[in-house]
C-alpha positions, 0 to 999 in steps of 0.5 A: 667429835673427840673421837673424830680429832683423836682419830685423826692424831692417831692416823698422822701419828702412824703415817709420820711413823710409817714415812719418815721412820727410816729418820727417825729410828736410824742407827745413832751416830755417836757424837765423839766421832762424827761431830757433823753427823750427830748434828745433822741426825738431831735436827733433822730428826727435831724437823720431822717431829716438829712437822709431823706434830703440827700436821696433827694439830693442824687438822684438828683445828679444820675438823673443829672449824669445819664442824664450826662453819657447818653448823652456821651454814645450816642455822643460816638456812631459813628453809630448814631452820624453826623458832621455838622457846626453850627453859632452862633447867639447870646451871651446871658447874663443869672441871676442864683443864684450863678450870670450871665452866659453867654450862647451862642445861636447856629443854626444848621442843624439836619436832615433836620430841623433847630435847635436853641439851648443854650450852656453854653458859661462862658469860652467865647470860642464861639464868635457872628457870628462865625462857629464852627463844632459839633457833634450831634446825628441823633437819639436825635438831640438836644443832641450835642457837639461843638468840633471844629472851 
């Protein structure tokens, strides 16, 4: 999904490049001779960046949202959805930007494989060695939800 988000940065950043260029790499209008003009260049130059950026980050948000809502319309699916128990086998501490997450590793059961999967875990609501019931999807098993104890 990282990549997907950084891809799509990457892609908006060379299209705004690309269509808005010609505004943003002008010729410098010195500020000494035309007062007006050097004004008119900055903001316009501040209003094509500040759109373009807010372009990028504003489809990230719909590729994580999107994502976001896929994976409940699938769990919400009782055609394609399986209850099964799943241990947990570690609690993991991990460094991010905004400090340490705690996330908590699971083996389940899924269509006759084992899956190991990381959940986050900040809240502590899932303890080392203890069983819990989730729901899991038989079409995309690693998209799954713990519901129970």
């Amino acid at each position: 999904m990282y990549i997907l988000i950084i891809s799509l940065l990457i892609g908006w950043s060379m299209v705004g490049i690309a269509l808005a260029g010609k505004y943003l790499f002008d010729k410098d209008i010195p500020f000494k001779t035309d007062r007006l003009g050097k004004i008119k260049q900055l903001v316009r130059k501040w209003l094509i960046s500040i759109l373009q950026v807010s372009f990028m980050f504003g489809n990230g948000y719909v590729v994580i949202v999107a994502e976001h809502a896929r994976e409940m319309d699938i769990l919400s699916n009782k055609k394609v959805t399986v209850s099964t128990t799943a241990l947990v086998t570690d609690i993991v501490v991990t460094q991010g930007r905004s400090g340490s997450h705690l996330r908590a590793q699971i083996k389940y059961i899924a269509n006759g494989k084992v899956i190991l999967k990381e959940t986050p875990n900040d809240d502590g609501r899932l303890k080392k060695g203890r069983t819990y019931i989730l729901k899991y999807s038989t079409t995309y098993p690693e998209i799954f939800d713990i519901y129970r104890k």
